[in-house]
C-alpha positions, 0 to 999 in steps of 0.5 A: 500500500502506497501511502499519500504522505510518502507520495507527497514528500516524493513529489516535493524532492521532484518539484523542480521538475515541472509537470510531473503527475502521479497515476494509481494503478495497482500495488504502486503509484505511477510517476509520469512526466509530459503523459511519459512514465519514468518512475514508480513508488511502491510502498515505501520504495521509489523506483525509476526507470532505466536506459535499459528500460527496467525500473531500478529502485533508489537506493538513498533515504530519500523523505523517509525521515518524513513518513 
């Protein structure tokens, strides 16, 4: 389960990236930038997307302090 606030606190570390929208499906949250996917949060994970076109989780603390 994804939780809004740790949705938040990603979306606030990415915010100087203009137009970024967030999409629920299920078991994760989508991270689309101009309608392109380039990232997924499941559970407490944040997940990005590849030159080899396979999502690699981040490996730092990023607003986990804050959840």
């Amino acid at each position: 389960m994804v939780q809004k606030k740790f949705v938040n606190t990603i979306l606030e570390v990415l915010s100087p990236i203009s137009n970024i929208t967030t999409v629920k499906s299920q078991g994760f949250v989508g991270l689309y930038k101009d309608k392109v996917m380039f990232g997924k949060i499941i559970s407490q994970s944040v997940l990005f997307l590849s030159d080899d076109n396979k999502f690699i989780e981040v490996e730092t603390e990023i607003g986990r302090a804050h959840v």
